[in-house]
Each structure stands twice: as C-alpha cells, then as structure tokens.
ZATORDO-349448 format. One record per residue (C-alpha): residue in one letter; x, y, z. Coordinates in pm, whole numbers, plus 50000, padded with zeros to 5 digits. Layout:
// ZATORDO-349448
AXYZ...
END
This chain:
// ZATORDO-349448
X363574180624663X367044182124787X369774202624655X372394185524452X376114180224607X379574193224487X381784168324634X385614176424545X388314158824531X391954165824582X395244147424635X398994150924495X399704131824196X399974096824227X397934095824518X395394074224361X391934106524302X390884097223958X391064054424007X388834066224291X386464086224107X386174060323901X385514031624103X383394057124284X380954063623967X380734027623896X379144019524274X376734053324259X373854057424034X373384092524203X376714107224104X377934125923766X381824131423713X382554167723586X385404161723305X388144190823365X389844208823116X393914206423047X396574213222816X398874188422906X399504158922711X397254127322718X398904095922924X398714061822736X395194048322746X393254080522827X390674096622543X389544128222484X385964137622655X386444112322934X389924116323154X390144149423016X389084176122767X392834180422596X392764214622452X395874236722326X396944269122524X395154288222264X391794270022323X391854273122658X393174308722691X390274314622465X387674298622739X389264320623029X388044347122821X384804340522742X384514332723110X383524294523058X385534278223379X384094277623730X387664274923843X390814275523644X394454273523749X398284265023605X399574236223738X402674217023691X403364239523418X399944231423263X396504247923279X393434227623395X389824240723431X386404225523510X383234239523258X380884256123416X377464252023271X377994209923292X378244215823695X375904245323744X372844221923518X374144189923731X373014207624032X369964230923998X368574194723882X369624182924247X371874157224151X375534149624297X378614162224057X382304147224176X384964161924051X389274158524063X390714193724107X393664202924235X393594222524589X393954260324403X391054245824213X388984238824523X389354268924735X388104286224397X384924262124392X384314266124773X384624305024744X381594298324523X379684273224579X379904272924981X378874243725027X380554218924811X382024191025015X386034193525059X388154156825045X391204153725061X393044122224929X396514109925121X399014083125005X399824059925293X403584075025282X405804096325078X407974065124907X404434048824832X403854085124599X407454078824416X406664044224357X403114050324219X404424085124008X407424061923878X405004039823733X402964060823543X406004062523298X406084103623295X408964123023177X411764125823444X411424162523520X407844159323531X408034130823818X410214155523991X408144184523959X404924168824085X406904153124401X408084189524466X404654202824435X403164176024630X404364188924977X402274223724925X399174204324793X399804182325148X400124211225331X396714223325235X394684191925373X394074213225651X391574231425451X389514205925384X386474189925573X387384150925520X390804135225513X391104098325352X394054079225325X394404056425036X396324029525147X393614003425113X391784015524777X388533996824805X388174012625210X388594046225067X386394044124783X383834028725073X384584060625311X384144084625097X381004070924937X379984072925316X380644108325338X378514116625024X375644098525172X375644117625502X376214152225354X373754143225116X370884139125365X371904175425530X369094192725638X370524224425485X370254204625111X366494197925146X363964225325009X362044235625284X358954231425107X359314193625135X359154189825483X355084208125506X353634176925435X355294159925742X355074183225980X350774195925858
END
C-alpha cells in the first residue's frame, strides 16, 4: 500500500490556484480537495462547503482553540485555515489530498507533514495579475492589498519544490498532474511490506 500525498498549492491572488484545482479534480479520480476555512466574504457564485467554509471571526477563533486547523494564518486582513481530521483520514487511507493555501500556510504543513509536495503557481507577468484581480470585481483596496502582498508570496517560490507558470491553463493543469504522478510512485510512499512478495 502506498502512502497517500499532500500536494499543496500556492500562488498570489489572481494567479489562477483554485480554477486549477478544479480542473485538476475533474481529470483525477485519485485526488480529494481539502476545503479551507475563511472569514472573508463569499465572491459571487461561490457556496458554502465547497470554495470555502465561510465562518465569522468568532467561529473560527473558536477552532484555533480547540486546536482543529493543521495550519492557520491571517491573510489579507482575513483568517483562513485548513481542518485537520478531513486531511489526516484522507491520508492514513493512502489517498492524495490537494489543497490551495497560501505560502505561511504551507511552510506550516511542510513543518508537519515533511513530505507533502510544495507547488508553486506563477502568472505569466505582473500586468497579467492586475488584469485577472481587476476582473474578479473585488473592492478597490482589496485589489490593492493583494497586489502588494503578492511580491512577498513571489518571493517565497524559492521554497518550494515545483514552479509552474500559468500562462497556458490547460499545460499547467497537465504539469502538475505530472508531478503528482511521479511523487506518487516514490519509493519512500510505498509500505515496505509490499515489496516481499517481489523480491521472495
């Protein structure tokens, strides 16, 4: 039996990590999406229990406590979190959990689980970002708080094991399903145990 995967992934906003999660879930039968939570407000179209878990401040301070996050971390002004138990069931049953977090978020998932696979989302350039935040239709200051924020979350690609640039969306969706097929068939995810058979 192999072990399950933890593949993350991380871009600024507007750089295109949930459309790819998406289409990414819709090609791979082996892959489960871990729903964060946040306490911003919803965007037109998105629904409780599937973009996001929308909880107040109160709710969520109330999780912190009772020390239901994996990782948790304010940003933008806003907290966001991913549950726990959904991820840690996901993979004891050695099956593959994606999930969008921010890069504070990450570094907190690597610290523990080791070895959760690191990707980091690019835009193709900095006026393809503005265009793409302008159309989401955000409040002003918000548009100009995430393109502030965006050059520290760029300068923390570094950090990560795969870099994929979403200028093409369809090749990036493609790459990275590539690189959750080859980490997946890692030696260091398969039980020992399975290999007797081959090698009696």
């Amino acid at each position: 039996m192999r072990k399950g995967a933890l593949i993350i992934i991380s871009a600024p906003s507007g750089a295109g990590k949930t459309t790819i999660c998406r289409k990414l879930l819709a090609r791979r039968e082996d892959l489960h999406y871990s729903v964060s939570c946040t306490t911003r407000s919803p965007r037109p179209g998105e629904r409780n229990g599937k973009a996001y878990f929308f909880l107040t401040r109160e709710e969520f301070k109330r999780k912190i406590i009772r020390n239901e996050f994996l990782e948790w971390a304010m940003v933008h002004d806003e907290y966001y979190g991913t549950p726990r138990h959904f991820v840690d069931e996901i993979v004891k049953k050695g099956e593959n959990v994606i999930m969008a977090i921010d890069v504070q978020g990450a570094m907190s998932v690597r610290r523990k689980y080791p070895a959760s696979i690191l990707v980091f989302v690019l835009p193709p350039s900095l006026d393809a970002l503005k265009s793409r935040l302008a159309a989401r239709r955000d409040p002003q200051d918000s548009v100009a708080k995430r393109l502030a924020n965006s050059r520290g979350e760029l300068a923390a690609a570094k950090d990560y094991d795969y870099v994929v640039v979403n200028e093409d969306l369809e090749k990036a969706v493609g790459q990275i399903s590539s690189i959750l097929t080859a980490e997946t068939l890692r030696t260091s995810r398969l039980d020992p145990s399975y290999l007797l058979p081959a090698l009696a």
